[in-house]
ROFILUM-554887 format. One record per residue (C-alpha): residue in three letters; chain; y, x, z. Coordinates in Angstrom, 1 decimal, m for minus. Each point is the difference from the previous one (the first is absolute). Example, Ala and Ser with C-alpha at 12.3 -4.5 7.8 and 13.67 -1.06 7.14 Angstrom:
! residues 2
<aa = ALA; ch = A; y = m4.5; x = 12.3; z = 7.8>
<aa = SER; ch = A; y = 3.4; x = 1.4; z = m0.7>
! end
This chain:
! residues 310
<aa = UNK; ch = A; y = 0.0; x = 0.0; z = 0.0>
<aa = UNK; ch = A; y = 3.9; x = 1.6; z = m1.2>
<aa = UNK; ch = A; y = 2.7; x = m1.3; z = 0.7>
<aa = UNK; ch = A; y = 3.2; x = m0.6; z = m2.3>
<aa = UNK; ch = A; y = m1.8; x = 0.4; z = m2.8>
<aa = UNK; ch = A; y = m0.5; x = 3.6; z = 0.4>
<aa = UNK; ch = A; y = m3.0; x = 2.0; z = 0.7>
<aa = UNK; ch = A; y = 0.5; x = 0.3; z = 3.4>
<aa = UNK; ch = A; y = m2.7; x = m1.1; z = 2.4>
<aa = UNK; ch = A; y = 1.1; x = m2.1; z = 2.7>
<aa = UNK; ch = A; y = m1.3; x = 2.2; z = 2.8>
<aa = UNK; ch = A; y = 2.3; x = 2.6; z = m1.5>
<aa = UNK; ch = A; y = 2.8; x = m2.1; z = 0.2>
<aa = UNK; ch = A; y = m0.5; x = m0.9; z = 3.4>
<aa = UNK; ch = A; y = m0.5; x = 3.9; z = 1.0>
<aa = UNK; ch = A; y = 3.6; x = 0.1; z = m1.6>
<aa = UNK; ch = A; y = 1.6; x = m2.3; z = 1.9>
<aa = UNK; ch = A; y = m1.9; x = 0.8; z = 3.4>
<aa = UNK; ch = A; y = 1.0; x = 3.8; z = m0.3>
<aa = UNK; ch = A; y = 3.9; x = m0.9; z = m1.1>
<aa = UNK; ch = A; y = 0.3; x = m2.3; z = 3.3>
<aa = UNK; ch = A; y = m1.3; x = 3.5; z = 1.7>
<aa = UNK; ch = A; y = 2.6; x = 1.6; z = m1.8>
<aa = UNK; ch = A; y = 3.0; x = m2.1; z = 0.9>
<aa = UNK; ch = A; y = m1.6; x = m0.1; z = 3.8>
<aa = UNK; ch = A; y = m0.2; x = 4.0; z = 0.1>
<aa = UNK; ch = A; y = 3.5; x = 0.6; z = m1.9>
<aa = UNK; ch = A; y = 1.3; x = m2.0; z = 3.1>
<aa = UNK; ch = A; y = m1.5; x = 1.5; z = 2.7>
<aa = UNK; ch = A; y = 0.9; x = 3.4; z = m1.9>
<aa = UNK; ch = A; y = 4.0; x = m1.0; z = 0.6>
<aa = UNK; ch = A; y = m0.3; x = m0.6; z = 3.2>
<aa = UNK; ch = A; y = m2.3; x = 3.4; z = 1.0>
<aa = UNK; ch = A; y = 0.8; x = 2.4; z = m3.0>
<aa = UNK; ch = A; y = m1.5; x = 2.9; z = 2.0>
<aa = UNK; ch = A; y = m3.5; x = m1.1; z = m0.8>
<aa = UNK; ch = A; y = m0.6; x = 2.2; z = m2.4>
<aa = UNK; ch = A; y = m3.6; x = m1.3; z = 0.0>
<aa = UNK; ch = A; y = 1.2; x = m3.0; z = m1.4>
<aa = UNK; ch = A; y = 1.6; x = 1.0; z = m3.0>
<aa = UNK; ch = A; y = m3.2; x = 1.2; z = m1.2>
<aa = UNK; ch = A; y = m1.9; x = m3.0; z = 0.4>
<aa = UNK; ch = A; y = 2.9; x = m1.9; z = m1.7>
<aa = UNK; ch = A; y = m0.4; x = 2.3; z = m3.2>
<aa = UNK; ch = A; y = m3.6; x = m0.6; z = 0.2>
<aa = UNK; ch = A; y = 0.7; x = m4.0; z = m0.5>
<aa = UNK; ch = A; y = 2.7; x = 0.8; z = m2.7>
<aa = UNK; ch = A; y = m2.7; x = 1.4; z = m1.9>
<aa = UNK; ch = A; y = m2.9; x = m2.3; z = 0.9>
<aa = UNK; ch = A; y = 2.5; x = m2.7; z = m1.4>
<aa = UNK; ch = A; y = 0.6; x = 1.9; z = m3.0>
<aa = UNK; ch = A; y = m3.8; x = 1.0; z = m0.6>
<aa = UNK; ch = A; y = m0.8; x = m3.6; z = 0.3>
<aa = UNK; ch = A; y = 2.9; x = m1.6; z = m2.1>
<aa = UNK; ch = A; y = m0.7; x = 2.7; z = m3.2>
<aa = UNK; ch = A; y = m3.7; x = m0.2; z = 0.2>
<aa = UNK; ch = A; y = 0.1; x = m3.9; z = 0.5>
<aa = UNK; ch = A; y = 2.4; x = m0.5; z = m2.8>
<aa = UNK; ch = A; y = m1.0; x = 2.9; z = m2.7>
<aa = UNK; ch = A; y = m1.2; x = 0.5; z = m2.5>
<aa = UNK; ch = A; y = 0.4; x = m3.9; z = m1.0>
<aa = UNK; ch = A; y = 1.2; x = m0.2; z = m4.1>
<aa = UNK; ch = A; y = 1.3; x = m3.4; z = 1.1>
<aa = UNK; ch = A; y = 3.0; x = 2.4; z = 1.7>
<aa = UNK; ch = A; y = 3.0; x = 0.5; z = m1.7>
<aa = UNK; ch = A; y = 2.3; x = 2.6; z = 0.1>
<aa = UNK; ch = A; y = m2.2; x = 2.4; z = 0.5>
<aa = UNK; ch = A; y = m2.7; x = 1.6; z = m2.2>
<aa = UNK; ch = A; y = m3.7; x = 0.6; z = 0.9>
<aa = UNK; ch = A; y = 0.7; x = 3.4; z = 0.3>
<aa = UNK; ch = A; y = 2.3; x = 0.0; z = 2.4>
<aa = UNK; ch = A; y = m1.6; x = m3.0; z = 1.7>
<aa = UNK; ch = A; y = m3.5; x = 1.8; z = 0.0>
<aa = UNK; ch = A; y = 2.2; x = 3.8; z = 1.9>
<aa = UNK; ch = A; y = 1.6; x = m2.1; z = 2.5>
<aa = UNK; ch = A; y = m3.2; x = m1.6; z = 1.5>
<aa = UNK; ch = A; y = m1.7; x = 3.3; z = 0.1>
<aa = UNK; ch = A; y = 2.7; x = 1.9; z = 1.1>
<aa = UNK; ch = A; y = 0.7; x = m2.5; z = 2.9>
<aa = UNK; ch = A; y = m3.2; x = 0.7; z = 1.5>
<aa = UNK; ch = A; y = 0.1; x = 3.7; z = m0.4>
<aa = UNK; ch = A; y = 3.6; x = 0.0; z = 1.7>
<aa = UNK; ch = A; y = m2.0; x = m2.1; z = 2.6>
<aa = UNK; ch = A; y = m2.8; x = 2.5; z = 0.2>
<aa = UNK; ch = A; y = 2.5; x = 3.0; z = 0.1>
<aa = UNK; ch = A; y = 1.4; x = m1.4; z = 3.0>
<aa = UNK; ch = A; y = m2.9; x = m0.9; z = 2.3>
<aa = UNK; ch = A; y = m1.3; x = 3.2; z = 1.0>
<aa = UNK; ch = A; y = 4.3; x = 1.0; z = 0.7>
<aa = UNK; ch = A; y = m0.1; x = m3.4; z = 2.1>
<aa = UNK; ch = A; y = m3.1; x = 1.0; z = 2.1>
<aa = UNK; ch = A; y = 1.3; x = 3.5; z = 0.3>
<aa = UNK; ch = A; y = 3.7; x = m0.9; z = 1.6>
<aa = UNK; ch = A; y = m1.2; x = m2.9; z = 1.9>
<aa = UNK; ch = A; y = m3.2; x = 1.2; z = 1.3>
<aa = UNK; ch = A; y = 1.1; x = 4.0; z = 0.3>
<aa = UNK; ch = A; y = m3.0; x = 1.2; z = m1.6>
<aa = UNK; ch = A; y = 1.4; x = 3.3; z = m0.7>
<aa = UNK; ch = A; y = m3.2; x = 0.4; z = m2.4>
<aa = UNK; ch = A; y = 1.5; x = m2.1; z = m2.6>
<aa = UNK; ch = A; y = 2.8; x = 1.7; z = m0.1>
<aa = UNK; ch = A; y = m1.0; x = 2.3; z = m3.3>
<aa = UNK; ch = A; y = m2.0; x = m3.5; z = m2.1>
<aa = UNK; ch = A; y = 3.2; x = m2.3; z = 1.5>
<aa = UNK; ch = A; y = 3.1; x = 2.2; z = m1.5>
<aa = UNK; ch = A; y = m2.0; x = 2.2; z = m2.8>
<aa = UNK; ch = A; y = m3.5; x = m1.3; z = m0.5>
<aa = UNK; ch = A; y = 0.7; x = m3.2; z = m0.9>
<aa = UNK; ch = A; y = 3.1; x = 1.6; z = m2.6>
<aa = UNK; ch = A; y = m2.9; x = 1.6; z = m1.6>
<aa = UNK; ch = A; y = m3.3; x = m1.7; z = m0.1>
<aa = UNK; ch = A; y = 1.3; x = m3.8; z = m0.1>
<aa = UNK; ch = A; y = 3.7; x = 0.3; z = m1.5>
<aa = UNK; ch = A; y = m0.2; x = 2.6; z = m2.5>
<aa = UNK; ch = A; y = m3.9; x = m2.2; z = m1.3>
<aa = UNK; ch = A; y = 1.6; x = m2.4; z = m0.8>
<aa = UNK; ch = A; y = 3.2; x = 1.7; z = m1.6>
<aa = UNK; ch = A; y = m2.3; x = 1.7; z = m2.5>
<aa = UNK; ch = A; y = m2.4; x = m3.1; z = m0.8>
<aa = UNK; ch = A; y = 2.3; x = m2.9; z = 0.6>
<aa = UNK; ch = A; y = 3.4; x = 2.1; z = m1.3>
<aa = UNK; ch = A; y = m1.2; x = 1.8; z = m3.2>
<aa = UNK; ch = A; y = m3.6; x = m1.4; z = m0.9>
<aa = UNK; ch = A; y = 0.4; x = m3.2; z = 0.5>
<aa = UNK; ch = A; y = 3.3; x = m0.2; z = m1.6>
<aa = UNK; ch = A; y = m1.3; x = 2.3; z = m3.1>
<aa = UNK; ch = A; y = m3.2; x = m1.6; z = m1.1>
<aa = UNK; ch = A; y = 1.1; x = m4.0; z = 2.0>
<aa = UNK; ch = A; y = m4.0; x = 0.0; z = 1.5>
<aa = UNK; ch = A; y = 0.6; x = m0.6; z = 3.5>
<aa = UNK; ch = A; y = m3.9; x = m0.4; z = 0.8>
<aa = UNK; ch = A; y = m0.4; x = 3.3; z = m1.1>
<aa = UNK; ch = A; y = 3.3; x = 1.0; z = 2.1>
<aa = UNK; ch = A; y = m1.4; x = m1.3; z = 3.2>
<aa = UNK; ch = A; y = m3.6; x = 0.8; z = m0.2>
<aa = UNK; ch = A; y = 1.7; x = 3.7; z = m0.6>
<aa = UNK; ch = A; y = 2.7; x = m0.5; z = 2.7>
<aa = UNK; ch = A; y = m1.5; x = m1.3; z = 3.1>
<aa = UNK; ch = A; y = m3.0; x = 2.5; z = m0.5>
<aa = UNK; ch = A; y = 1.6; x = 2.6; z = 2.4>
<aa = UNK; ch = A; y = 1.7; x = m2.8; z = 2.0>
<aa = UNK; ch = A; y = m3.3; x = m1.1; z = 0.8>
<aa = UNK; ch = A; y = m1.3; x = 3.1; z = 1.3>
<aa = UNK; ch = A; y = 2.9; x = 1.2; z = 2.0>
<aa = UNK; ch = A; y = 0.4; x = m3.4; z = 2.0>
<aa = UNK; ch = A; y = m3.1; x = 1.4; z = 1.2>
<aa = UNK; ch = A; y = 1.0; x = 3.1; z = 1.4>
<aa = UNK; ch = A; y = 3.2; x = m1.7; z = 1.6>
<aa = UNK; ch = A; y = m2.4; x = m2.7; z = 1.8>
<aa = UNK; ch = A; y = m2.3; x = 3.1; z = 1.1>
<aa = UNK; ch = A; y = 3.4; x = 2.2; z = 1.2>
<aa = UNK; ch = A; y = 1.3; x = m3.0; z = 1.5>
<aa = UNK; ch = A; y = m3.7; x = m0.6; z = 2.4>
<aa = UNK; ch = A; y = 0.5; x = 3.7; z = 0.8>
<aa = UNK; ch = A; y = 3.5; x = m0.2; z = 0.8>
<aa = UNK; ch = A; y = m0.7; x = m3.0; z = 2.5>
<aa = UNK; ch = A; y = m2.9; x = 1.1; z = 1.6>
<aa = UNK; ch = A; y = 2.6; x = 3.8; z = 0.6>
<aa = UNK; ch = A; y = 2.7; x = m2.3; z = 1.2>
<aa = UNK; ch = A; y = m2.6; x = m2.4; z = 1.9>
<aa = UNK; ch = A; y = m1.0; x = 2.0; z = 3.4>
<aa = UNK; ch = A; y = m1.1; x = m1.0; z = 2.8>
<aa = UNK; ch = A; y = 2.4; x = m3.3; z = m1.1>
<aa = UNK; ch = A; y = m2.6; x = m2.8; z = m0.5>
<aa = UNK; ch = A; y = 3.2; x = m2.9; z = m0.8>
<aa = UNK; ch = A; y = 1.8; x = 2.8; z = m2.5>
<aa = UNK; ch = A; y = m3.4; x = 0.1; z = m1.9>
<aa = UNK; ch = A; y = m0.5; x = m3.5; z = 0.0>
<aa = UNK; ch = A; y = 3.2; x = m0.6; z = m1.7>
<aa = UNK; ch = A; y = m0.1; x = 2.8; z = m2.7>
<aa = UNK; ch = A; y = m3.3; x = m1.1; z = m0.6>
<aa = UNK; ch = A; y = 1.3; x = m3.2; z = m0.9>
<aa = UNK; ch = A; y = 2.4; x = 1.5; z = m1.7>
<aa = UNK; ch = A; y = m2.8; x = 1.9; z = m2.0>
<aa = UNK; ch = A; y = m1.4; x = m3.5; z = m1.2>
<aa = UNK; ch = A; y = 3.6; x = m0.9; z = m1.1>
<aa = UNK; ch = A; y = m0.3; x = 2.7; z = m2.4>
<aa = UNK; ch = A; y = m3.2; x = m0.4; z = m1.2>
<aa = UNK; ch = A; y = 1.4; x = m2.5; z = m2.8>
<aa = UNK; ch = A; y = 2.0; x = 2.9; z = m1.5>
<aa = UNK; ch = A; y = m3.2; x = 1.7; z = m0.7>
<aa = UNK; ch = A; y = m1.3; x = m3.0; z = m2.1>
<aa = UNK; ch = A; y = 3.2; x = m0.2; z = m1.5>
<aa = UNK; ch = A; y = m1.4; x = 2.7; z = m3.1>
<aa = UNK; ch = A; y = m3.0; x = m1.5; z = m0.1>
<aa = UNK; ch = A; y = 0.9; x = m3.6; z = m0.4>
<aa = UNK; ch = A; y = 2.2; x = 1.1; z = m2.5>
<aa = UNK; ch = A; y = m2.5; x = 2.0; z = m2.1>
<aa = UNK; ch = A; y = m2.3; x = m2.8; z = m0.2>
<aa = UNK; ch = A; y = 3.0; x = m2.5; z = m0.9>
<aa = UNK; ch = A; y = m0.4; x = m2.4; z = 3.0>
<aa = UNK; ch = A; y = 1.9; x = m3.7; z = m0.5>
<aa = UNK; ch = A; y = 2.6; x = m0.5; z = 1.9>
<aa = UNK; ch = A; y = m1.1; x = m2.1; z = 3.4>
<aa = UNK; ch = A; y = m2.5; x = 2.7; z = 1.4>
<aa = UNK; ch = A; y = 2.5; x = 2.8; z = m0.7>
<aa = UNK; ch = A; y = 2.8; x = m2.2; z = 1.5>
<aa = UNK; ch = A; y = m2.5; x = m0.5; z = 3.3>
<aa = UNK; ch = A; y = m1.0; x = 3.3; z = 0.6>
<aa = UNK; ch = A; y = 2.6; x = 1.8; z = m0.1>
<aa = UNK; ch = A; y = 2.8; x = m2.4; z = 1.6>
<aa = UNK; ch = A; y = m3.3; x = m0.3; z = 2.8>
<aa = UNK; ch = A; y = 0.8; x = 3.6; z = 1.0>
<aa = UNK; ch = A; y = 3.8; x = m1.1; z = 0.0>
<aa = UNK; ch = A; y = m0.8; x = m2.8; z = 2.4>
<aa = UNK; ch = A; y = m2.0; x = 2.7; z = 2.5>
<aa = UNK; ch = A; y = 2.9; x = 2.2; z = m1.0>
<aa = UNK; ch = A; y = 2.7; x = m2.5; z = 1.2>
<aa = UNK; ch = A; y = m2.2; x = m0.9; z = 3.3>
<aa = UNK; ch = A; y = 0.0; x = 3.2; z = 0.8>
<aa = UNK; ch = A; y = 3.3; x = 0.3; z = m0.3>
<aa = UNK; ch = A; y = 1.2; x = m2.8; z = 2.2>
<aa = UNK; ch = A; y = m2.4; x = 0.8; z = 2.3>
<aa = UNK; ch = A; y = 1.2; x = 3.7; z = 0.4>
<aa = UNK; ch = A; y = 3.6; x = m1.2; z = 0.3>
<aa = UNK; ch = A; y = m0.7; x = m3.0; z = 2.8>
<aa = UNK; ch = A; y = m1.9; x = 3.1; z = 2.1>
<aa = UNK; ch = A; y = 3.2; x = 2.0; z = m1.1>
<aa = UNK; ch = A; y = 2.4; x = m2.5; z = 1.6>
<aa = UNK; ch = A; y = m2.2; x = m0.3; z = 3.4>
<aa = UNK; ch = A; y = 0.0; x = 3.7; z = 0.9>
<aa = UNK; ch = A; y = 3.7; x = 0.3; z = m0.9>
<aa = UNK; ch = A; y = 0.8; x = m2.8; z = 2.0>
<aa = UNK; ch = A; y = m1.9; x = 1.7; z = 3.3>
<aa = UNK; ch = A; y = 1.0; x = 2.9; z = m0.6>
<aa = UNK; ch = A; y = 4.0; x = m1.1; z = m0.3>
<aa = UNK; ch = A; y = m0.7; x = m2.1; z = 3.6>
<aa = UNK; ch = A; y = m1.8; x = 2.9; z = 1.6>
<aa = UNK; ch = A; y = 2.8; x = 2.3; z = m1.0>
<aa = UNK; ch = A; y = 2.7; x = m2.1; z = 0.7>
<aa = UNK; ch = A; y = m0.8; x = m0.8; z = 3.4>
<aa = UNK; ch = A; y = 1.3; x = 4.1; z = 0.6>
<aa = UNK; ch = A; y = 3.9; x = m1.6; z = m0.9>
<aa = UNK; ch = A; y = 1.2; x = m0.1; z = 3.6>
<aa = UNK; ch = A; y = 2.4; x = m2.7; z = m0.1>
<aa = UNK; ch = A; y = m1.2; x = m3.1; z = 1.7>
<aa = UNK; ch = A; y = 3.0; x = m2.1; z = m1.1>
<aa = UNK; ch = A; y = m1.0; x = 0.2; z = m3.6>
<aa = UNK; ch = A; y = m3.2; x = m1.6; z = m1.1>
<aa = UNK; ch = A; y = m2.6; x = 1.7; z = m2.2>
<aa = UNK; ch = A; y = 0.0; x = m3.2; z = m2.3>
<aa = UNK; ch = A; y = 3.8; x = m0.2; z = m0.1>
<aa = UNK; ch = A; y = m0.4; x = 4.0; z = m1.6>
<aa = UNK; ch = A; y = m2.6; x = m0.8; z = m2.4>
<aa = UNK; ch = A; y = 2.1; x = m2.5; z = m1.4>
<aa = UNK; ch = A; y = 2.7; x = 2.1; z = m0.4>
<aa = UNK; ch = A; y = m1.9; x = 2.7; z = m1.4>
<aa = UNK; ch = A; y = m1.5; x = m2.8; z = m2.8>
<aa = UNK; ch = A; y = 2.9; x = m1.2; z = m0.1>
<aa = UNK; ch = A; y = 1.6; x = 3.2; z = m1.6>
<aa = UNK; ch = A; y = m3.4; x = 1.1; z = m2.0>
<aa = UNK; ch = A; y = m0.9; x = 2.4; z = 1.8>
<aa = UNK; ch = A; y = m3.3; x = 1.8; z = m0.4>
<aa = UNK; ch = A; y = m3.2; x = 0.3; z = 2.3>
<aa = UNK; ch = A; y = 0.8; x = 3.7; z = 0.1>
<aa = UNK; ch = A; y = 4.0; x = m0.5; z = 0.0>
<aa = UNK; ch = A; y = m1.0; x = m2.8; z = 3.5>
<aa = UNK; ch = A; y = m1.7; x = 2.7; z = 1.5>
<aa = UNK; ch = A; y = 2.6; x = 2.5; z = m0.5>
<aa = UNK; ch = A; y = 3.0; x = m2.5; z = 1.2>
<aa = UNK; ch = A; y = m2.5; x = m1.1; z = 3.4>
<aa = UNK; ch = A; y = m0.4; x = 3.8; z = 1.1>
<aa = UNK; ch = A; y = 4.1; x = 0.6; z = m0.8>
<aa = UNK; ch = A; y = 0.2; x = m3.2; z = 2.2>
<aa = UNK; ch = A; y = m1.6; x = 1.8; z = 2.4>
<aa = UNK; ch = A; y = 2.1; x = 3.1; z = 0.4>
<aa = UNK; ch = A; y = m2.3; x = 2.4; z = m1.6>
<aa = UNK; ch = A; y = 1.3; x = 2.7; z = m2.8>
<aa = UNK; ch = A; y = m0.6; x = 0.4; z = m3.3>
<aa = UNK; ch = A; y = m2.8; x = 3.0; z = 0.8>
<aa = UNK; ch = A; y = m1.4; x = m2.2; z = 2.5>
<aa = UNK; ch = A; y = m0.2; x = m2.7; z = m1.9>
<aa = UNK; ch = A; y = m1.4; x = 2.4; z = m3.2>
<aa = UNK; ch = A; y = m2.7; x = 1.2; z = 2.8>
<aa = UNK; ch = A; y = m1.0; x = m3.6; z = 1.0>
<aa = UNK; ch = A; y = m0.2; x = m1.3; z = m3.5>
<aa = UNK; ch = A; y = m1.8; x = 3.3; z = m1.1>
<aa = UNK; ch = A; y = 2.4; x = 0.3; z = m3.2>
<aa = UNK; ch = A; y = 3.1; x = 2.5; z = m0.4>
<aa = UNK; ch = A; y = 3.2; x = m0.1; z = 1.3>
<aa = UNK; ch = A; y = 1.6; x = m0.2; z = m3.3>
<aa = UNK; ch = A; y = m1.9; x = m2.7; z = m0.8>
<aa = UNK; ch = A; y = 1.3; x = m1.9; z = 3.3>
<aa = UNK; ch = A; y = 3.2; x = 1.2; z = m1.5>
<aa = UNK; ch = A; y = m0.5; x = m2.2; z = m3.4>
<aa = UNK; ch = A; y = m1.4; x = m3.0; z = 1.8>
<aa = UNK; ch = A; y = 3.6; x = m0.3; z = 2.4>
<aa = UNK; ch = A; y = 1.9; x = 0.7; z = m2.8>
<aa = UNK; ch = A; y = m1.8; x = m3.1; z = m1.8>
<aa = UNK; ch = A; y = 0.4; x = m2.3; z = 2.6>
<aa = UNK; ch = A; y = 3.9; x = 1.2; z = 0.1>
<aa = UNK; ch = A; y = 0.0; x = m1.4; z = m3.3>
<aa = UNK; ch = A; y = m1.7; x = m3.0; z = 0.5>
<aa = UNK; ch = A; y = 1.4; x = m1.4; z = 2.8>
<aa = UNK; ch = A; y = 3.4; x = 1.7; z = m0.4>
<aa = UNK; ch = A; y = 0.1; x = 2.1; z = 3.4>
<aa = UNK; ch = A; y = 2.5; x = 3.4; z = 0.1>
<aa = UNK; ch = A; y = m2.3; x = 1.3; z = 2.6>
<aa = UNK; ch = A; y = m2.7; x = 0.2; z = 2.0>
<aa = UNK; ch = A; y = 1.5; x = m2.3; z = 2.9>
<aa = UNK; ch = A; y = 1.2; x = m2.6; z = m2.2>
<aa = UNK; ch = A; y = m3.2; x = m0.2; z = m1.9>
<aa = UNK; ch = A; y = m2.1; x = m0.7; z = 3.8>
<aa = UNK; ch = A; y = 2.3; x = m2.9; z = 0.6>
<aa = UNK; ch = A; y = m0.1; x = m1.6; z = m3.0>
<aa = UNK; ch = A; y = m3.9; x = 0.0; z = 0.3>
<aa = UNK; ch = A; y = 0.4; x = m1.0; z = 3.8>
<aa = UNK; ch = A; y = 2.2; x = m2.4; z = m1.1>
<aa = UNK; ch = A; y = 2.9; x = 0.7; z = 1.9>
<aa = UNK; ch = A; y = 2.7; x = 0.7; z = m2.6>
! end
């Protein structure tokens, strides 16, 4: 079943539309925390899920005007190697397995991108056969999916420990990328549309679980931490709530909160550097930051307007 008269299946449409609500819900929550640099990587990973499942819903279709076959034919291919490009980069910022780090910024550049550059890019646009161009062009695809998927096991069980709950997770996280591996080989063997759609926006869905899973835990052990460090502020006329609020109020970090509740507190810039286990400098840039966001000349000023007392 299409719909609008176009070769689009209907599960593919409704992928569409699920992953653009996630889109508008994340590029929300990413204006009110824009520190959570996290999230700007799973929002690229929707942008092109959306765009892998719009091009190879719609194309090739000769019922399309305006564009040629061609064309049509390069942008539905090239949509899912842009997608397959960025998945082991996604994996390898959001999960910090430092073992991707060669296949997420080089690998990828030379054994998916520069495939399908040379079969899609010049033989397929030379002699117009595109089975030929994708039997030829997924053929190393194929294989080095493989090697990712193996990398990435080794990189989790490295990362893994004596953590049983990290394990579980990047486990998962190991089935979410299991669909990118089928990704060539559903391609070689020229799939339809509906079991390419559900296997690979499956992995999304575990992807997106994961996700929101990761950032609800995220938000709980922010939130004790915050409490357990701001009960050090010793001033019992101001309430811990009442600085919170403040320090939402003006955007402020998790990092920048902690920074403001030990200045609160009395302590120096080297002591709080040694409590927070970063540099001094970088206590430095945080201050200066919340100067700017809440609009404070100095140190004083800034613990009042947080306090609420200005």
């Amino acid at each position: 079943m299409t719909v609008f008269n176009t070769d689009m299946h209907i599960v593919t449409f409704v992928f569409v539309i699920f992953e653009a609500m996630m889109l508008l819900i994340q590029l929300l929550i990413y204006l009110q925390r824009p520190f959570e640099k996290k999230r700007i990587y799973y929002i690229t990973l929707l942008i092109l899920f959306i765009i892998y499942n719009v091009c190879g819903g719609l194309f090739p279709d000769p019922k399309f005007g305006g564009i040629s076959l061609t064309a049509q034919n390069i942008l539905a291919w090239g949509s899912g190697i842009a997608l397959a490009c960025y998945l082991p980069y996604y994996f390898y910022k959001a999960y910090g397995l430092v073992s991707l780090r060669f296949h997420a910024r080089y690998g990828v550049l030379l054994f998916l991108l520069a495939p399908f550059l040379i079969f899609f890019g010049i033989e397929y646009l030379m002699q117009g056969n595109i089975d030929r161009a994708v039997k030829h062009g997924v053929l190393i695809p194929c294989i080095y999916a493989i090697i990712c998927v193996i990398v990435m096991y080794r990189s989790i069980k490295q990362e893994q420990g004596e953590d049983k709950k990290l394990g579980k997770e990047m486990y998962l996280s190991l089935i979410a990328i299991a669909p990118w591996v089928s990704m060539p080989i559903l391609s070689y063997f020229r799939v339809s549309q509906l079991p390419e759609v559900l296997v690979m926006n499956g992995g999304f869905l575990v992807i997106t679980g994961l996700f929101i899973w990761e950032a609800i835990q995220q938000t709980r052990e922010d939130h004790i931490h915050l409490t357990t460090l701001l009960s050090t502020v010793g001033d019992d006329e101001v309430k811990q709530d009442l600085f919170l609020e403040n320090c939402e109020a003006y955007r402020l970090s998790p990092r920048e909160i902690e920074v403001a509740a030990l200045i609160a507190d009395g302590l120096k810039y080297k002591e709080v550097a040694d409590r927070l286990f970063i540099q001094e400098r970088t206590v430095t840039t945080h201050v200066q930051k919340m100067f700017l966001k809440t609009g404070a000349r100095n140190k004083v000023e800034l613990v009042n307007l947080l306090k609420g007392k200005s």
